[in-house]
FIVOTI-28930 format. One record per atom (N, C-alpha, C, O): residue in one letter; x, y, z. Coordinates in steps of 0.02 Angstrom, whole numbers, padded with zeros to 5 digits, always signed. Example, Ala and Ser with C-alpha at 12.3 -4.5 7.8 and 13.67 -1.06 7.14 Angstrom:
// FIVOTI-28930
a+00660-00284+00390
a+00615-00225+00390
a+00660-00165+00390
a+00712-00166+00423
s+00642-00112+00354
s+00684-00053+00357
s+00645+00002+00394
s+00670+00057+00402
END
This chain:
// FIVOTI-28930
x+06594+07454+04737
x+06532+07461+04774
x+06516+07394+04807
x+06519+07339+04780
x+06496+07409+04876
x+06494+07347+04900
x+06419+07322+04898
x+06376+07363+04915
x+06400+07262+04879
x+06321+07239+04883
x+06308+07163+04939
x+06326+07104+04938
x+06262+07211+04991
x+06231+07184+05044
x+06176+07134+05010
x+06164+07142+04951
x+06147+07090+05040
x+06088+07044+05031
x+06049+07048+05113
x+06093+07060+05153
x+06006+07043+05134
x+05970+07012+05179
x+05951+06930+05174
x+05934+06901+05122
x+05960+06887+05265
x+05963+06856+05236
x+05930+06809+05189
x+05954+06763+05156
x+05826+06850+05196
x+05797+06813+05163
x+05793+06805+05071
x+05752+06767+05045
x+05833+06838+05037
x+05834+06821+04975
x+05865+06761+04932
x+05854+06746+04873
x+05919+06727+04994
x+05914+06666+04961
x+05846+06616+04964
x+05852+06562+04935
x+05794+06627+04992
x+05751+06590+05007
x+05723+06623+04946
x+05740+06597+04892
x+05680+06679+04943
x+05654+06709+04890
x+05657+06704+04835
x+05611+06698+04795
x+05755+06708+04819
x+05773+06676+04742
x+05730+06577+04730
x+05695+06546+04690
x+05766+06568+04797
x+05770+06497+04777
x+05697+06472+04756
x+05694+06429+04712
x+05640+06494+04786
x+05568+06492+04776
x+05538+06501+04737
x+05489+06465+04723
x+05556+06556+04703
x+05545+06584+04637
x+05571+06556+04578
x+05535+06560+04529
x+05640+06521+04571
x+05676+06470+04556
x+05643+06412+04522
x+05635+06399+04462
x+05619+06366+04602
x+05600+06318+04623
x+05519+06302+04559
x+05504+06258+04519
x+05490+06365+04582
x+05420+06379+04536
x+05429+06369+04465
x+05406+06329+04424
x+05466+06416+04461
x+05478+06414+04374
x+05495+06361+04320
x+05475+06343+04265
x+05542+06347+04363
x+05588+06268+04352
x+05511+06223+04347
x+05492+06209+04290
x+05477+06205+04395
x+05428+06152+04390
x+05375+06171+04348
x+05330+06130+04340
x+05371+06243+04311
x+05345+06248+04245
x+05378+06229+04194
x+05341+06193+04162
x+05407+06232+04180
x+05480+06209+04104
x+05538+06218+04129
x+05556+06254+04176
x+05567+06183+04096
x+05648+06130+04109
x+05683+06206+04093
x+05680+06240+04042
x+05708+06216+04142
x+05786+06301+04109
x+05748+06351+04134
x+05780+06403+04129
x+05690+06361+04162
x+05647+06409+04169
x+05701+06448+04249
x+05746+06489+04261
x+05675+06420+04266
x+05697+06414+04351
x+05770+06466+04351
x+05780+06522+04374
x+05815+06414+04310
x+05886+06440+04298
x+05881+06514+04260
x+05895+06566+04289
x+05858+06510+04192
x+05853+06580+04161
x+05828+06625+04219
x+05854+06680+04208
x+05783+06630+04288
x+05754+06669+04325
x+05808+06689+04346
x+05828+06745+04330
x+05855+06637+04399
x+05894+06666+04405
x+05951+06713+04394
x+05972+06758+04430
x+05971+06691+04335
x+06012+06724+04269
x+05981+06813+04275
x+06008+06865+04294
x+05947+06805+04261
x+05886+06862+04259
x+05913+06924+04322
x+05939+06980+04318
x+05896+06887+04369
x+05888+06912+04434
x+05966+06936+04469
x+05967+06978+04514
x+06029+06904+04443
x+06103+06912+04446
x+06115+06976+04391
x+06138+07030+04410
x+06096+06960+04320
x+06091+07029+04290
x+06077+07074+04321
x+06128+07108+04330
x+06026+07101+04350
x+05991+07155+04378
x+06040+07170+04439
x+06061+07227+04447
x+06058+07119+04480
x+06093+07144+04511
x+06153+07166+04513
x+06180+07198+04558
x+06182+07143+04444
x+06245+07176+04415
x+06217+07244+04412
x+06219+07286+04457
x+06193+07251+04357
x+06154+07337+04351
x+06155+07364+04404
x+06184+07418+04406
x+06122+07335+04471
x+06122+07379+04537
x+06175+07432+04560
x+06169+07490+04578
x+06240+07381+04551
x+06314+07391+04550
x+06329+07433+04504
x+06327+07487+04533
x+06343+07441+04447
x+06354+07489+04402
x+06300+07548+04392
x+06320+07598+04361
x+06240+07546+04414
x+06194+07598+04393
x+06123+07623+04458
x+06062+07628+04454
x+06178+07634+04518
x+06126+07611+04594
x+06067+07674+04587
x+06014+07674+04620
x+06086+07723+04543
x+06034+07769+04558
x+05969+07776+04489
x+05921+07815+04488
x+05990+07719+04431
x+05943+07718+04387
x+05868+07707+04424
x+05832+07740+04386
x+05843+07691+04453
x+05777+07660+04474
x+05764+07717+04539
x+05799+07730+04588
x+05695+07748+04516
x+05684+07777+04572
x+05649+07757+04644
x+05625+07702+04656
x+05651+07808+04688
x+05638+07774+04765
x+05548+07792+04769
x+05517+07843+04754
x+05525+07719+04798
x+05452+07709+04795
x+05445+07696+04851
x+05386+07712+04861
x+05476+07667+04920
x+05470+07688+04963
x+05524+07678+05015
x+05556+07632+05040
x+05518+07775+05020
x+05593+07789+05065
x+05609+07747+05127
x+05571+07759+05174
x+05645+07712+05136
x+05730+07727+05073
x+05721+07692+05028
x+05764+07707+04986
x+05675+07635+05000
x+05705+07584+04960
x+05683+07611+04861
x+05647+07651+04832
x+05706+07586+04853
x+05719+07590+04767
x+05688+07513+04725
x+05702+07455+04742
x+05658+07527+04684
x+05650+07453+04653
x+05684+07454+04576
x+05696+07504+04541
x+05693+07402+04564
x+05712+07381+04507
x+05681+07322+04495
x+05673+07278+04537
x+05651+07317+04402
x+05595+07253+04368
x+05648+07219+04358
x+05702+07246+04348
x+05636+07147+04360
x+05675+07117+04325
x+05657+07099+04245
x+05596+07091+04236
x+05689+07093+04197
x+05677+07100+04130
x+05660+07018+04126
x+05696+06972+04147
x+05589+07011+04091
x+05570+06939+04085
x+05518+06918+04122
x+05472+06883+04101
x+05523+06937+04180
x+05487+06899+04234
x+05475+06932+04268
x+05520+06967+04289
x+05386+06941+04300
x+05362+06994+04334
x+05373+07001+04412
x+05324+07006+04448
x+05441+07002+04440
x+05471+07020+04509
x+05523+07085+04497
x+05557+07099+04448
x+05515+07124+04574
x+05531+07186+04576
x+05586+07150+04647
x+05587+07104+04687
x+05629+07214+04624
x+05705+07194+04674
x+05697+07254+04712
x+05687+07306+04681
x+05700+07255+04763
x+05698+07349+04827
x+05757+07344+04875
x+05767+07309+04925
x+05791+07385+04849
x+05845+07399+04885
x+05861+07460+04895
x+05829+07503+04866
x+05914+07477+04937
x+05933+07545+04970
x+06000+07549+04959
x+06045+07512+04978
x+06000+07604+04923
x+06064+07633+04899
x+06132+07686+04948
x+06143+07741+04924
x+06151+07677+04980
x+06215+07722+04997
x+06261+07726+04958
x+06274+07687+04912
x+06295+07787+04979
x+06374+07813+04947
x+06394+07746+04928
x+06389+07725+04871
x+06424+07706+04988
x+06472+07639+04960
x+06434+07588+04953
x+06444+07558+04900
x+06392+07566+04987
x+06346+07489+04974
x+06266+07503+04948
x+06240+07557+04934
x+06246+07457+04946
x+06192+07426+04926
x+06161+07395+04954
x+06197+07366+04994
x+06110+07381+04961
x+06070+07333+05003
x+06022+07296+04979
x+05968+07325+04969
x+06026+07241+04967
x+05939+07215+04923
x+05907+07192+04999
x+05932+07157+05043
x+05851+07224+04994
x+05810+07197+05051
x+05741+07161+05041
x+05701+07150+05086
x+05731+07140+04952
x+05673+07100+04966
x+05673+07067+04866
x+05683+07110+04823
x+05667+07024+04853
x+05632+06991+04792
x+05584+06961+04794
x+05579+06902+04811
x+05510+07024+04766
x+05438+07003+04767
x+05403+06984+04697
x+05440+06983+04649
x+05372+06977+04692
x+05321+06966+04640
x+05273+07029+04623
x+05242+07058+04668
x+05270+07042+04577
x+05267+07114+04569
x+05160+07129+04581
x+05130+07182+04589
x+05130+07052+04574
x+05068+07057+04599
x+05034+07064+04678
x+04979+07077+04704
x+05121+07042+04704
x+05106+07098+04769
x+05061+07130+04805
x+05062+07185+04778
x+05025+07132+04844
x+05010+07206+04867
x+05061+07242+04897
x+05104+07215+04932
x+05057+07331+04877
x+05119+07354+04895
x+05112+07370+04976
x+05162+07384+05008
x+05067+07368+04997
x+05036+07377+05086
x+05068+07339+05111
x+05094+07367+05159
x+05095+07252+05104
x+05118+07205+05118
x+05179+07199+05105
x+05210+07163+05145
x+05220+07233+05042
x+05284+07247+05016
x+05313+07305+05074
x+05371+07296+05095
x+05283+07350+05095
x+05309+07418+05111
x+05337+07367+05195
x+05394+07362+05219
x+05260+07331+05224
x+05263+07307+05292
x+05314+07238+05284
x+05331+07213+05337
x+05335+07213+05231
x+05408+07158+05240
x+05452+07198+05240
x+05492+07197+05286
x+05457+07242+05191
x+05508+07273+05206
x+05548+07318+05260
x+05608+07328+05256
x+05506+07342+05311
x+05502+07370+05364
x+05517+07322+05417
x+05524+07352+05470
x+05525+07255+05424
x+05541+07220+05461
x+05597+07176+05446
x+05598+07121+05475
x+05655+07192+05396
x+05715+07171+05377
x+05750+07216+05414
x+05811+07215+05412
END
C-alpha cells in the first residue's frame, strides 16, 4: 500500500515536535514515535477508523491529543492533515478542503 503525505505535515509534525520537546527532554521525540506508529497502522489497517468527513478518515494518536485525516483508496493513502484534536472541526473540515 502506497502512503501519500501532503506537503504540509512535515511542518505540522515538526511543530508539534518542536512544542513538546520544549516541555520535557524526549517529549518531542516520543510524539513523533507516536505519530509514525499510527501511521504504520494506517498501512496495515486503512479502514479501522471511520470517515468524519467525506472522504477523509481520522485516526487519534495514542498519548497525545492530535487526530491524523486521511483518505483511503484501493492502493494509497493519503494523510492530509496532523491537528490538535482541540481544533475546531469548522476550521479542520476548511484546511482540509484546501490541500
Amino acid at each position: 500500500m502506497r502512503m501519500l503525505y501532503v506537503p504540509e505535515i512535515a511542518r505540522e509534525l515538526a511543530d508539534a515536535r518542536d512544542w513538546y520537546e520544549s516541555r520535557s527532554d524526549g517529549l518531542g521525540e516520543e510524539f513523533i514515535r507516536m505519530a509514525y506508529a499510527a501511521f504504520d497502522e494506517l498501512q496495515e489497517y486503512p479502514e479501522k477508523y471511520e470517515v468524519v468527513y467525506a472522504p477523509f478518515r481520522r485516526a487519534l494518536l495514542r498519548r497525545f491529543p492530535y487526530s491524523i485525516y486521511y483518505h483511503y483508496a484501493p492502493d494509497t493513502i493519503t494523510v492530509y492533515g496532523v491537528f490538535h484534536s482541540s481544533r475546531d472541526p469548522q476550521r479542520v473540515l476548511q484546511m482540509l478542503g484546501t490541500r
